[in-house]
N, C-alpha and C positions, 0 to 999 in steps of 0.2 A: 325799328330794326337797328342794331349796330352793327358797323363795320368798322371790324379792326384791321390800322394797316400799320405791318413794320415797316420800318424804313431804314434806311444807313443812318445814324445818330452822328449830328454834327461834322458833316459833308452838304456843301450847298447841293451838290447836287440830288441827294439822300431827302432834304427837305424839299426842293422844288419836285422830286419825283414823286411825293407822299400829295403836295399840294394841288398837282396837276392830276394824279390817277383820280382825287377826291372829286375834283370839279367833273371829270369824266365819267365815272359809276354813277355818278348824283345826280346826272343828265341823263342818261343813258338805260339804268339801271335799279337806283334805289332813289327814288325822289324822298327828300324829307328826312334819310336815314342818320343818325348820329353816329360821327366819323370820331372816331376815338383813335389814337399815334400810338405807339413804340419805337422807341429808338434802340437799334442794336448796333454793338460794338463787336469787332471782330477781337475775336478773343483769345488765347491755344487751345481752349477746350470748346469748341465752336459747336457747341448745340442746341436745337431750339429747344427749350423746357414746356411741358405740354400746357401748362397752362398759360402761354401766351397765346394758344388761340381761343379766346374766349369771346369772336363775336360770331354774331349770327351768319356772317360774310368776314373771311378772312384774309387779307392781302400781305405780298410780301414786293419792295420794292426797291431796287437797288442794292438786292443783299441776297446771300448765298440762299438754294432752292431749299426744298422742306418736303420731303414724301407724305408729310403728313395729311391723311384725308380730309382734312377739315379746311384746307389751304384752299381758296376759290382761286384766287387772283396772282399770279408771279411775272415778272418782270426785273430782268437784268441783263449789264451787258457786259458784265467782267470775265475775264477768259476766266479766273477761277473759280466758277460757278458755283460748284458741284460738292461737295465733301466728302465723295465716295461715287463709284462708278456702278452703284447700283441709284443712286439719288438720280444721275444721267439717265439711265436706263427707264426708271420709270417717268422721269419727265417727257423721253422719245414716246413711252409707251400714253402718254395722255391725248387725250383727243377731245378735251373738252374747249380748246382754242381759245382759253383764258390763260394761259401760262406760254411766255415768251421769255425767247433768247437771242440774241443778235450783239455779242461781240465789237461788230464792224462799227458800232454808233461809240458817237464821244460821249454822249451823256445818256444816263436810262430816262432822264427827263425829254428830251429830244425822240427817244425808242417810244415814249408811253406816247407822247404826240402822234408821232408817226401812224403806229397804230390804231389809235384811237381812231384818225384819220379815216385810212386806209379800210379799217376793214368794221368800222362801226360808224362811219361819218359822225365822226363831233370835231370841233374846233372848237378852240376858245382862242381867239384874235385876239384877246386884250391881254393876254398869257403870252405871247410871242414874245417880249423882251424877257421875259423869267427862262423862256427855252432858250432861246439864243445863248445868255448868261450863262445857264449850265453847258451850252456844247464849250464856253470859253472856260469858266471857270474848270468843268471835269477833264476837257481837254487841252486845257495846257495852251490856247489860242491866243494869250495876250501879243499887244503887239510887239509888246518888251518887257526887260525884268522891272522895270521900272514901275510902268503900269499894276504888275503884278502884287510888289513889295513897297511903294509908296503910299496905295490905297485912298486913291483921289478920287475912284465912283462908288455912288450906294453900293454897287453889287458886290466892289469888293471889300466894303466896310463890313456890310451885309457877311459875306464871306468870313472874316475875323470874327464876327459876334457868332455864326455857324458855329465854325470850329473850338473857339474858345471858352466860350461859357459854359460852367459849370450844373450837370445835370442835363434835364432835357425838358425842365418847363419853358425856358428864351427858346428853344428851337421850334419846340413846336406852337408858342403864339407868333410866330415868325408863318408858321407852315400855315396856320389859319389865314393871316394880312398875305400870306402870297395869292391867295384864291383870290382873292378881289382888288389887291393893290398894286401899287408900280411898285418899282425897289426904292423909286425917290421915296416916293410916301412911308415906305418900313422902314426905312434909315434914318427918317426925319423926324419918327415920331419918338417920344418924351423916351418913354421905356427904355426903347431902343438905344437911344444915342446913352442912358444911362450905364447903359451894361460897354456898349462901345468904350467909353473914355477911358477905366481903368484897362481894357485890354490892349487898346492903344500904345498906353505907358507900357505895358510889356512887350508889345511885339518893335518897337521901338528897343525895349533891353533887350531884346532875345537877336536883334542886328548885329548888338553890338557883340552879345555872349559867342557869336558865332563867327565873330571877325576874328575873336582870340582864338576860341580853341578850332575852329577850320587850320587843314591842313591839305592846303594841291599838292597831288604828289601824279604822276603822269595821265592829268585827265582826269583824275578822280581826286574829287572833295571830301576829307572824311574828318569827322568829330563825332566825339562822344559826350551825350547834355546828361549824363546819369548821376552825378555826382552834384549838377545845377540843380539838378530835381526839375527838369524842364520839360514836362508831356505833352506838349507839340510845340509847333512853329511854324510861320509860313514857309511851304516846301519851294519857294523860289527863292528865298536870302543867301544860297547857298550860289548862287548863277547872279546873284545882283553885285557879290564882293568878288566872285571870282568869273569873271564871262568868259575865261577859254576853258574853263571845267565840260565836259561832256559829260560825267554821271557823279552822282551824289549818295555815300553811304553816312548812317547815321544811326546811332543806338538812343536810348532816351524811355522813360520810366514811368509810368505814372500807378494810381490805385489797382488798377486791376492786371496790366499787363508788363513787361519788358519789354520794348518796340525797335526791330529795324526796319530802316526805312530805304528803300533803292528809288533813287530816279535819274532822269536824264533830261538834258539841257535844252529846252524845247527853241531854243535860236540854233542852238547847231546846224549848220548847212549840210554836213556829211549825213549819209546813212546809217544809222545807230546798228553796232554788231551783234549785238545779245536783246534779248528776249527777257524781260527782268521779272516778268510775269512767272515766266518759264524755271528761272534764276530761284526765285521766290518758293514754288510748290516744293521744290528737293526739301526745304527746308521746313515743309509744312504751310508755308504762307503762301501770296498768292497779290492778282493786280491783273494790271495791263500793262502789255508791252513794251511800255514807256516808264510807266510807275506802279513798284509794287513795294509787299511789305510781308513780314513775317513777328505775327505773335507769340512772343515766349509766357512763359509761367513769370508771376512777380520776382521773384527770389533769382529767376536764371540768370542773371546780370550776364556772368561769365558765357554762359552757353552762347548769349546772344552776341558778345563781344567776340566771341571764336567766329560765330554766322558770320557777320559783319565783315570778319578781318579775311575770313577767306572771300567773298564777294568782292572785297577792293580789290583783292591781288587780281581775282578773274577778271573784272574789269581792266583792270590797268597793262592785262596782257592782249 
């Protein structure tokens, strides 16, 4: 038996959700079955192409729903779930008690736990620091920017090699070593720390790229990496050079999409005013509450700099 599972493509949490559903169904449900990944990127043309469900059991995890019948297993917790308010409708209309939604959690790895828990009694005890990690890492938990942006534990070494690495073969032998290892032991191991060292040396240049062209202007941090050619960065450098910033807008480029990115200051002691999730869907994109994002076409540079520039002002007012 194969079971195909997508997962968020290079988000720890996307990976630990993929690694933790696997150890679950495979207890639970398919003993022996060969668990075969997809990594999906959220993209502006956000559809699933049908031949991605190509296994015997199909799952979707950490990633927008799928009406599609062939879909066994879903699992998400981002207010943007949905692609369409019939995609909603027929997920209410399911009743086969394999397909979850729940918002309220920080991480969909933390959601698959729970569940699993709750209402299939499995645990995997030796998987509790990989859950923990994602309610930290997807939630924004650190205990400061430091933690976040210096990158002194596996997890969030681990986390740069997620995000960074090119393709989705390092993610998902990542997603295999989660089912059965600590973060120490996948950070420490040979592969690993190979793919680590050279992304190192850029998120280290990507501190500095963002020191120049950041700009605080009332509360809100904004630059544009489009012209770096820079398609990501960690989403805390921005709160590490400026700590009285409250939210963060950022445009940035890469193969397949034009990206902005909205977040907010997770030290802030005040009550955050906007909704960036909310912020996000007008524009087609989409997130949580806290941090969202919206994907343009490659070529929109301009459109996505128009998105962009009007979200700072909202913010800043």
């Amino acid at each position: 038996m194969k079971v195909r599972i997508l997962y968020h493509d290079h988000c720890f949490d996307g990976a630990a959700s993929a690694a933790y559903f696997s150890r679950f169904v495979e207890a639970k449900f398919y003993p022996g079955a060969e668990f075969v990944y997809t990594g999906m990127a959220h993209k502006a043309s956000q559809l699933f192409e049908p031949e991605l469900f190509d296994g015997d059991v199909n799952a979707i995890v950490d990633f927008k729903y799928s009406n599609d019948p062939r879909v066994t297993w879903w699992f998400d917790h981002h207010q943007s779930a949905f692609l369409t308010p019939e995609d909603a409708q027929h997920f209410r209309a399911d009743t086969t008690g394999k397909k979850m939604f729940d918002p309220s959690f920080r991480s969909c790895t933390g959601y698959i736990a729970a569940m699993a828990r709750e209402r299939f009694g499995f645990e995997a005890a030796d998987m509790a620091e990989l859950v923990a990690w994602a309610d930290i890492v997807d939630g924004a938990q650190y205990k400061d920017s430091q933690e976040a942006v210096e990158l002194s534990s596996p997890a969030t070494q681990l986390t740069l090699v997620i995000e960074g690495s090119k393709g989705s073969d390092t993610v998902q032998r990542i997603i295999g070593m989660m089912r059965h290892s600590t973060l120490e032991e996948i950070a420490a191991d040979a592969g690993i720390r190979a793919v680590y060292r050279p992304l190192y040396e850029r998120h280290l240049e990507s501190i500095e790229l963002i020191r120049k062209r950041a700009v605080s202007d009332g509360g809100v941090v904004y630059f544009d990496l489009v012209e770096d050619e820079v398609d990501g960065y960690n989403k805390f450098i921005p709160y590490y050079l400026h700590p009285e910033s409250v939210y963060t807008v950022s445009v940035s480029t890469s193969s397949f999409r034009t990206k902005v990115s909205v977040g907010s200051n997770p030290w802030v002691k005040e009550p955050l005013k906007f909704n960036l999730a909310s912020i996000c869907e007008r524009y087609g994109g989409g997130g949580h509450p806290k941090v969202g994002a919206i994907s343009f076409e490659t070529g929109a540079i301009e459109q996505a700099r128009q998105a962009a520039r009007e979200i700072a002002a909202e913010l800043r007012s």
